[in-house]
C-alpha positions in Angstrom: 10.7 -20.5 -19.8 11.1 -18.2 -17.0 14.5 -16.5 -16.3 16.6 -18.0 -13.9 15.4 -15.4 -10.7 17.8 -18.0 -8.3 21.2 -16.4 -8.4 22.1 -13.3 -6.2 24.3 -11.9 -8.8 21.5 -11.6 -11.5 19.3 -9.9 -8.5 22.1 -7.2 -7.9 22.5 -6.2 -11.5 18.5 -6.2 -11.6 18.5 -3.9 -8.5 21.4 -1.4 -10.4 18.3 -1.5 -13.3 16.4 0.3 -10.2 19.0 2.5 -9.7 20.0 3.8 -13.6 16.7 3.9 -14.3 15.8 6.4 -12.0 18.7 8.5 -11.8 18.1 9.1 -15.4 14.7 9.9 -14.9 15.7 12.3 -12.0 18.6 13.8 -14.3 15.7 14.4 -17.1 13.8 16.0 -14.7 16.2 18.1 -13.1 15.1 17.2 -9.7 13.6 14.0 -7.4 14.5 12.0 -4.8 17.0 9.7 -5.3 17.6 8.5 -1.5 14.8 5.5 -1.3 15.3 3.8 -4.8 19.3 3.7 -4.9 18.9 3.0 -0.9 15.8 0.3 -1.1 16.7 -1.2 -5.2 18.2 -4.6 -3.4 14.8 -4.6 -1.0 12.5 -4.0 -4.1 14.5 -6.4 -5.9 14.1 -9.5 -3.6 10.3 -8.8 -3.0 9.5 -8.8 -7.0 11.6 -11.2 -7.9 11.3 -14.1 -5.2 7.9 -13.4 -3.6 5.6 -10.5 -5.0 2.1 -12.2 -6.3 1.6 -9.8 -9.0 0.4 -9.8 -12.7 1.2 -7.1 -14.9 -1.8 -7.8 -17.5 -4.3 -8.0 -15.4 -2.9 -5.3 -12.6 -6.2 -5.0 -10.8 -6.9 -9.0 -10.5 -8.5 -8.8 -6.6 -6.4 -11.6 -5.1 -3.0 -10.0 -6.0 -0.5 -9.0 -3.3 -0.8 -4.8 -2.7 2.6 -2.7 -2.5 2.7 0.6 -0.7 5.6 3.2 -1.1 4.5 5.0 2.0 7.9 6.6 1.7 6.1 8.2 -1.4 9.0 10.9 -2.0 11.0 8.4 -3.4 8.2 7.4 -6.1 11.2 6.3 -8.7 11.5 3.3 -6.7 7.6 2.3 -7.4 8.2 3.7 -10.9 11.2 2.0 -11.8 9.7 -1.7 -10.5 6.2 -1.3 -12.6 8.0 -0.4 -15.8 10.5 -3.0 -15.4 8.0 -5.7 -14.8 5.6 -4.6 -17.6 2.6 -2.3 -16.1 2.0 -0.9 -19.6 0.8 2.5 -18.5 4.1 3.0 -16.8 5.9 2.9 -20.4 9.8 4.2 -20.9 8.0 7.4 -21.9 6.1 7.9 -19.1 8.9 7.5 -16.9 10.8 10.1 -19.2 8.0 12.7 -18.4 8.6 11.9 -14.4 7.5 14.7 -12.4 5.6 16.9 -16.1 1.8 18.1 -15.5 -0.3 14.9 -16.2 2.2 12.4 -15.9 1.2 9.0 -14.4 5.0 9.3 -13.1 4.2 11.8 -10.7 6.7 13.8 -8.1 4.1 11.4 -5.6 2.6 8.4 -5.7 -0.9 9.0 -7.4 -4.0 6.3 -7.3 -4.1 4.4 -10.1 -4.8 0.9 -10.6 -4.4 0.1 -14.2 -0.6 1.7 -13.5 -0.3 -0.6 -10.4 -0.3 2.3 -8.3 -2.5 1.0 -5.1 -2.9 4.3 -3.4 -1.8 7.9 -3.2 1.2 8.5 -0.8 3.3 11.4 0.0 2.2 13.0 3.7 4.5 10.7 5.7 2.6 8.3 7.8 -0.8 7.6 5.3 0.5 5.0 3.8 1.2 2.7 6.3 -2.4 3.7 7.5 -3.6 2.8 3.8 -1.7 -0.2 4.1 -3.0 -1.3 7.0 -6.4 -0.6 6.0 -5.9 -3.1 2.9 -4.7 -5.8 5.7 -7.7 -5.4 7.7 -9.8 -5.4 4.2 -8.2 -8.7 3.1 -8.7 -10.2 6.5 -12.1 -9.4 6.5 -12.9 -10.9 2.7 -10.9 -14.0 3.5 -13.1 -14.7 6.2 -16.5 -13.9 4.2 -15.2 -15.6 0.9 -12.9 -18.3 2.0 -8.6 -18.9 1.2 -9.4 -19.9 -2.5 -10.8 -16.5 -3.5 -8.8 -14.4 -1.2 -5.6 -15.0 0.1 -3.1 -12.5 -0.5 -0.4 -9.9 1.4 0.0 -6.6 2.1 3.9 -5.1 1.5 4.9 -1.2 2.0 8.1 0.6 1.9 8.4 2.4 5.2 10.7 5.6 5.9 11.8 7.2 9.0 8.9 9.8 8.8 6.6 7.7 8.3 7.1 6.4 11.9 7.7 9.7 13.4 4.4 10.8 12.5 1.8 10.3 15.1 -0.5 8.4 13.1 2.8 5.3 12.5 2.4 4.5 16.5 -1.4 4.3 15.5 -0.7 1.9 12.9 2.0 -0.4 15.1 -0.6 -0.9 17.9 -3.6 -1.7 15.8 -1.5 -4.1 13.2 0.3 -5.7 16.3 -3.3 -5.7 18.4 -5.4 -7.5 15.2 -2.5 -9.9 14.5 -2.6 -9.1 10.9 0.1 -11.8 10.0 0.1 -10.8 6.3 1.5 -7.3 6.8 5.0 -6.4 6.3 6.9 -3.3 6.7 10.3 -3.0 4.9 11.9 0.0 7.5 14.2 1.6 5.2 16.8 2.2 8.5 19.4 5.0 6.9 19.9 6.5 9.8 20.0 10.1 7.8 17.1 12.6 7.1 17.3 15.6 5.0 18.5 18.2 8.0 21.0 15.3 8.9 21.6 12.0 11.6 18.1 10.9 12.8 19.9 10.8 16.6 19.3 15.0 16.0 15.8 14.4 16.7 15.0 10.7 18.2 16.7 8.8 20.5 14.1 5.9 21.0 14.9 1.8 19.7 12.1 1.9 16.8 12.7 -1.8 16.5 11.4 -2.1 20.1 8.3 -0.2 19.5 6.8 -2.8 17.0 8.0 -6.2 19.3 6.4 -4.5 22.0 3.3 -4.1 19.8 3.4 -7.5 19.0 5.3 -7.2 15.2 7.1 -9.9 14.3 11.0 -7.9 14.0 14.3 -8.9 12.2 17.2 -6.6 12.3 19.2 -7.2 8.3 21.4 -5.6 6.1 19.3 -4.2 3.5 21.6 -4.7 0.9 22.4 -8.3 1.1 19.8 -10.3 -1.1 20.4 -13.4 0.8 19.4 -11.8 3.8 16.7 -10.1 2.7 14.9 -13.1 1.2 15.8 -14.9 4.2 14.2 -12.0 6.5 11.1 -12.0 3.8 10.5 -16.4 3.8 10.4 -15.8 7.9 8.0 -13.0 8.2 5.7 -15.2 5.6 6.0 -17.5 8.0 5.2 -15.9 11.3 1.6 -15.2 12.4 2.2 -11.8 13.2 2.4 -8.5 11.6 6.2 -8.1 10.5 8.5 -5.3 10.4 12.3 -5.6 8.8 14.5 -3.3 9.4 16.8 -2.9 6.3 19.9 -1.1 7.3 21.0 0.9 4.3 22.9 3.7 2.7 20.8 6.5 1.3 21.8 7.4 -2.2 23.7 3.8 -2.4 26.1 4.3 -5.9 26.7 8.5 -5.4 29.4 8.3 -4.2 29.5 12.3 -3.6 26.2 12.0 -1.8 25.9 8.6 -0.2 25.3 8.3 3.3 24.8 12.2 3.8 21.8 14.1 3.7 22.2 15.2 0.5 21.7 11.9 -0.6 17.9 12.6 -0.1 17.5 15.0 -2.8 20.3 16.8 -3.5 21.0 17.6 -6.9 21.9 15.1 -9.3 24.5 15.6 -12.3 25.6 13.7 -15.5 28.9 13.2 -13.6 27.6 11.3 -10.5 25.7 9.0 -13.1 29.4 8.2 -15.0 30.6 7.3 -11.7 28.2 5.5 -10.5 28.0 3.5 -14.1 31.7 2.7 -13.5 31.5 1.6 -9.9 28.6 -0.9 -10.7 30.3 -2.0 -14.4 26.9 -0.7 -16.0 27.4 -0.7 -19.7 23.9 0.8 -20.9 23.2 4.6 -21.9 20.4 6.9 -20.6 16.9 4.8 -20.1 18.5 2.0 -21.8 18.1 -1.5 -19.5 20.4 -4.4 -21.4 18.0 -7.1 -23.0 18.8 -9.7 -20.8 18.4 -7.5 -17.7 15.4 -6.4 -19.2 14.3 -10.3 -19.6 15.1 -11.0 -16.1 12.7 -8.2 -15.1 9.6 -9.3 -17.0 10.4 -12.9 -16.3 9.4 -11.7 -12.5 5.6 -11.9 -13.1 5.3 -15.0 -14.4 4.5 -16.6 -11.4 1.5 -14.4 -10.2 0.2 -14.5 -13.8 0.1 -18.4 -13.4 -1.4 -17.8 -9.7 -4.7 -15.6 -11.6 -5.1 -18.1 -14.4 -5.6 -21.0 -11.3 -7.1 -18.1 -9.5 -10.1 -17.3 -12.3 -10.9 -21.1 -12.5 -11.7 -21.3 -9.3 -13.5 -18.4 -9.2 -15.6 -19.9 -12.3 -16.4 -22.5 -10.1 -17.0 -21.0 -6.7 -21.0 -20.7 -5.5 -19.8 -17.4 -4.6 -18.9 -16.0 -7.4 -21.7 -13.9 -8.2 -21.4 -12.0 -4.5 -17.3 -11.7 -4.9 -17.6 -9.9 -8.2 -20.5 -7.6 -6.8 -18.8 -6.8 -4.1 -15.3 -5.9 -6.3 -17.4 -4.3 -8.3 -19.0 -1.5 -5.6 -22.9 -2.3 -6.4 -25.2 -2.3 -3.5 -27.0 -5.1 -2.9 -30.5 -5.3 -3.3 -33.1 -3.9 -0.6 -30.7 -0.9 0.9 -32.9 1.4 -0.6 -35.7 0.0 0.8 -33.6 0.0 4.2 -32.9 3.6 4.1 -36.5 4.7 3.0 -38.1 2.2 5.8 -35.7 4.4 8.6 -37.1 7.6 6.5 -40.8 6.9 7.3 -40.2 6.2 10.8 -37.7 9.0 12.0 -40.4 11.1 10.3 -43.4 9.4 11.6 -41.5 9.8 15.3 -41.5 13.6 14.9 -38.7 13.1 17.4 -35.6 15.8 16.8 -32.0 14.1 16.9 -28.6 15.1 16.9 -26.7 14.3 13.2 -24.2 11.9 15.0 -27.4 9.7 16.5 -29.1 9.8 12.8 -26.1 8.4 11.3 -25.4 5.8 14.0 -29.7 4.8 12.7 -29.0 5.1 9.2 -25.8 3.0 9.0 -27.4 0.2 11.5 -30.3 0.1 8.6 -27.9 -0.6 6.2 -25.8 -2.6 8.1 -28.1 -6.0 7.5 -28.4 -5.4 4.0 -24.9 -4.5 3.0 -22.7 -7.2 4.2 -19.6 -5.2 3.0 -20.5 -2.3 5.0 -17.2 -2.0 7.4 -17.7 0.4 10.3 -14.3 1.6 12.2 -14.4 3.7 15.1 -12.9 4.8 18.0 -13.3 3.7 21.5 -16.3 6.3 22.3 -19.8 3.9 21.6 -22.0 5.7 23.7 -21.2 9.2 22.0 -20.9 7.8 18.6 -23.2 5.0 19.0 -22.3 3.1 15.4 -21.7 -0.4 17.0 -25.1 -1.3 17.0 -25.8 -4.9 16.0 -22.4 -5.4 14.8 -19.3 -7.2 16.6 -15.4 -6.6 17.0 -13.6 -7.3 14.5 -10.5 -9.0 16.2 -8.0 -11.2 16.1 -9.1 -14.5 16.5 -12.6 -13.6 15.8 -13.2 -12.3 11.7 -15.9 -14.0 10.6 -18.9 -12.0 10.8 -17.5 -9.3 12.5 -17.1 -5.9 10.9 -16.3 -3.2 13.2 -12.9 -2.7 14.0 -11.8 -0.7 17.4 -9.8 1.8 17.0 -9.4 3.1 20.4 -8.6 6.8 20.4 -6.4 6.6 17.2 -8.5 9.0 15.4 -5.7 10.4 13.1 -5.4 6.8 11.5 -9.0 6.3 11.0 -9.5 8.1 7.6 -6.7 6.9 6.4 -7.5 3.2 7.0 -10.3 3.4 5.9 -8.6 4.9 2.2 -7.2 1.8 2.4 -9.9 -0.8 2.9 -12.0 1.2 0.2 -8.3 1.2 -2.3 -8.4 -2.7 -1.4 -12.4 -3.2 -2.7 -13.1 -4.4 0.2 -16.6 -2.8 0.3 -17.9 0.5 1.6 -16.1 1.8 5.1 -17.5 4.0 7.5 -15.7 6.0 10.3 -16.6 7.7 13.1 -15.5 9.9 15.5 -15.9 12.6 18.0 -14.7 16.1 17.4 -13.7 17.0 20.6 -14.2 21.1 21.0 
């Protein structure tokens, strides 16, 4: 039977397993960044615990729910959460060898599925950009495949960076524009960077940037689980993109660091984890999570392991089965090399001389009849870049059949959304742009 997940006191002491767990492996390594998972362990906690579909066993089943640490300096926080739940190639060892040459438990975020890692993060702003991408990507499957096969959520733990970059404003309008109601941001609002007080650099109300957008927006304490899971059952509910904005202290538990910038990643030492082990009563040693907190953990992916057992049955069972699994799988359908050798014969039949960008707008409208999965994103330039073709918008009332998605001038975010549809296995994106001299 599963643990009792109900209580708010069991989810605190599971978010201080966060916490120990990756101040020891930040003390073993003799650097890191504590900030995000001592600030965000209560956030993490809530989403695993009460609402994350996720199965440990099978960590790249296609209908589970995708997490994204955009915030991907603080990687002990991802780290922590995949060891505690049982991804078996994030074992206590590997998280001993965080931030060693050919660690899975590296200083960022690295792409690995079988770890549960869903994309590489680190240069502040991608993964929100990733994350979106994987929104768009289940969007568009949902609509070709139908709720029973694919119905699942995007999640990503957001930092201040991440929305200071350029390419975050890129993200907000395109999320809020699409109405892509299963993304969430969790805003990890410290108010603190590592030269000091955000107000030394911005002055705008971030919150008002996404309602403006169109975001669904709640304004929490970030360390109250009732709150949070409260904030996390109305953004499920809304049909809008949703960003919370978790108030929190950085470095929660240092009690010589908290709330400063140091808290980022200032040095840690045995001393501040004795301290900290006495503020929150924690009894275990180094790497040591008690049994029962231990249980708790594992006892969080029960429910998504249930979810791909009902899930696989239906797939079983679906008419669509055998197109699902080719398109998870990356092979090309047949006929596209018949496709691309038909364009061949003419272009060179023509004898007519084009630019590159005009032969890749012919090639990809070739391909675009025989590869259904073929996902074209743009920006707002057709007649230069001329890859619309015979497609139409992707939008937000309108998914069905339509696989090019507008991106306006946002340019910076393209690549990286499209990282994120390809992550997602949604099928095979292609950008375009124009490089402006």
């Amino acid at each position: 039977m599963a643990a009792d997940l109900n209580a708010d006191a069991d989810l605190e002491a599971m978010a201080h397993a966060i916490r120990f767990l990756s101040v020891d492996a930040i003390l073993n390594a003799g650097e890191g960044h504590q900030g995000v998972p001592l600030g965000m362990a209560e956030i993490a906690t809530v989403l695993y615990a009460r609402h994350l579909r996720f199965d440990p066993k099978d960590p790249t089943w296609p209908d589970r729910d995708r997490v994204v640490l955009s915030n991907g300096h603080g990687s002990m926080l991802l780290y922590a959460l995949l060891h505690l739940t049982g991804y078996g190639h994030i074992s206590l060892d590997a998280v001993k060898s965080f931030r060693e040459l050919g660690s899975p438990c590296a200083g960022h975020p690295e792409f690995d599925l079988h770890a549960g890692i869903e994309t590489t993060t680190g240069p502040l702003g991608q993964g929100i950009a990733n994350a979106l991408g994987m929104a768009i990507a289940e969007a568009h499957l949902a609509s070709r495949f139908g709720a029973d096969l694919v119905d699942h959520r995007t999640w990503a733990f957001v930092g201040d960076g991440c929305l200071q970059e350029g390419v975050g404003q890129e993200v907000i309008q395109l999320a809020g524009h699409l109405g892509l109601g299963k993304l969430t941001f969790f805003w990890d609002d410290n108010a603190i960077t590592d030269d000091g007080a955000t107000d030394l650099s911005i002055s705008e109300n971030v919150a008002e940037r996404f309602r403006v957008a169109n975001w669904h927006v709640q304004e929490i304490d970030g360390h109250d689980i009732g709150a949070i899971d409260a904030a996390i059952h109305a953004a499920k509910a809304d049909p809008r993109p949703s960003m919370i904005a978790c108030r929190t202290v950085i470095a929660r538990g240092i009690a010589r660091l908290e709330g400063q910038r140091g808290g980022h990643s200032g040095k840690l030492y045995p001393s501040d984890r004795e301290a900290m082990a006495a503020l929150f009563g924690w009894p275990a040693g180094s790497f040591d999570i008690p049994a029962g907190l231990a249980a708790r953990w594992r006892a969080t992916a029960e429910p998504g392991a249930a979810a791909n057992a009902a899930w696989r049955q239906r797939l079983a069972t679906s008419p669509q089965r055998d197109e699902f699994e080719r398109t998870q799988a990356r092979v090309m359908p047949e006929g596209w090399r018949e496709a691309i050798r038909a364009y061949k014969a003419r272009a060179a039949a023509s004898g007519d001389a084009q630019f590159s960008i005009g032969t890749s707008g012919d090639i990809a409208a070739a391909l675009y009849d025989v590869v259904p999965e073929m996902i074209t994103g743009c920006a707002d330039l057709e007649a230069p870049t001329n890859h619309k073709r015979q497609l139409s918008a992707f939008t937000a009332t309108d998914r069905v059949e339509d696989r090019r998605h507008r991106a306006l001038d946002r340019c910076d975010n393209d690549a990286a959304r499209m990282g994120g549809i390809l992550a997602a296995s949604a099928g095979w994106p292609d950008g375009c742009i124009w490089a402006r001299a």
